[in-house]
C-alpha positions as CSV (number, residue, x, y, z in Angstrom):
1,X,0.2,-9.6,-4.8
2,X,-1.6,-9.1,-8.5
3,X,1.3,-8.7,-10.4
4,X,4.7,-10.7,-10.5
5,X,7.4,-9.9,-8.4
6,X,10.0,-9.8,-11.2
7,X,7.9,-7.0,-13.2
8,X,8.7,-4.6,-10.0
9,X,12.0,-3.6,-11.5
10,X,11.0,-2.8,-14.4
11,X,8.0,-1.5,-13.5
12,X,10.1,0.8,-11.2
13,X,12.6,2.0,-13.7
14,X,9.6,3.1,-16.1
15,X,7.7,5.1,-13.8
16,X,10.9,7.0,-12.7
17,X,12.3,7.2,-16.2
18,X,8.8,8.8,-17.0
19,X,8.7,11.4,-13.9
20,X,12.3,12.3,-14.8
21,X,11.2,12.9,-18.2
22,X,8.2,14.8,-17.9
23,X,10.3,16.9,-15.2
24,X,7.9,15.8,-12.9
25,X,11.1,15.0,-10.4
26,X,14.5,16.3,-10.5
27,X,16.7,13.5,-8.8
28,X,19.8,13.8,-6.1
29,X,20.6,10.5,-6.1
30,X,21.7,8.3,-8.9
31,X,19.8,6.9,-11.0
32,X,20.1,3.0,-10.0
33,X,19.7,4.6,-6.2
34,X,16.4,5.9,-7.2
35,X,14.8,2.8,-9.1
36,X,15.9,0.8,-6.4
37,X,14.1,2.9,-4.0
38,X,11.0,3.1,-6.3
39,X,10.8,-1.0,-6.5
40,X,11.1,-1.2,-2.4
41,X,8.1,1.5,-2.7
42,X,5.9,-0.6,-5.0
43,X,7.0,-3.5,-3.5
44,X,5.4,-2.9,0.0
45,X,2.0,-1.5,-1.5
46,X,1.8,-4.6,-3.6
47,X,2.6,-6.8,-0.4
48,X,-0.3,-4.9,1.5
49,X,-3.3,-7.4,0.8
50,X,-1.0,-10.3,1.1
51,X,0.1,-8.8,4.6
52,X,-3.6,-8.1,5.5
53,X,-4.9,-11.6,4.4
54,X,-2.2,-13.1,6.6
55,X,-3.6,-11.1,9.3
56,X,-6.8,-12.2,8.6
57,X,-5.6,-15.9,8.7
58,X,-4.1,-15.5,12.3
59,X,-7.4,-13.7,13.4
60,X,-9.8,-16.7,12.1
61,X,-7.5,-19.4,14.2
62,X,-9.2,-18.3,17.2
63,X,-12.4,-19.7,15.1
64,X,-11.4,-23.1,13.6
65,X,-13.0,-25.5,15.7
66,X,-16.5,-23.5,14.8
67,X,-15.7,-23.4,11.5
68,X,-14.9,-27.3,11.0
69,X,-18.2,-27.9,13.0
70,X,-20.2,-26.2,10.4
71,X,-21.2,-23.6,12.4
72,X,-19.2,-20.8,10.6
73,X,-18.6,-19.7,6.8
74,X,-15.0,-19.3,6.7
75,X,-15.2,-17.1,3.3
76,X,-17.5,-15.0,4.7
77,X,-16.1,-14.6,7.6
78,X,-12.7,-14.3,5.8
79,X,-14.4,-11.1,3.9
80,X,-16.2,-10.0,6.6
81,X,-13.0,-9.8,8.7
82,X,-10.8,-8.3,5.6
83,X,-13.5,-5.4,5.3
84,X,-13.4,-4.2,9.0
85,X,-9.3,-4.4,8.8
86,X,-9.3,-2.1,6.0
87,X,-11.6,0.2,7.6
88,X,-9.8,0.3,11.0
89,X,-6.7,0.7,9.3
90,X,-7.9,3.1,6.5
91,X,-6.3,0.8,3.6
92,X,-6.6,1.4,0.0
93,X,-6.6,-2.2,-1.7
């Protein structure tokens, strides 16, 4: 994740202050209710490299002995590996 953890609260309580006050949303849930909910949103798109790259990690084991030997580039094949994830699984990062 790019940003700290503790800035998704905030972060969630000005983009649904804003969207409420543009009229861009018209909430049937409380307030709190809704900020909460907007913070679990942002929280998962944030955690979707760090979940990807742990992927990644798992994927490479497979690899390690050719990878200590030399024989492989583990940041490329890191990147290489990353890429074809977010293509088979249509991510935006």
């Amino acid at each position: 994740m790019r940003i700290p953890k503790s800035w998704v609260p905030f972060l969630a309580k000005r983009i649904v202050d804003t969207l409420i006050k543009k009229e861009l949303i018209e909430p049937t849930i409380p307030g709190d209710e809704l900020v909460e909910e907007a913070g679990k949103l942002l929280m998962n798109e944030l955690m979707v490299e760090d979940r990807l790259h742990e992927e990644v990690r798992l994927i490479l084991k497979k690899y390690e002995s050719e990878i200590a030997k030399g024989r492989l580039d583990y940041k490329r094949l890191f990147d290489m590996t990353k890429q074809k994830l977010v293509k088979e699984k249509n991510l935006v990062l």
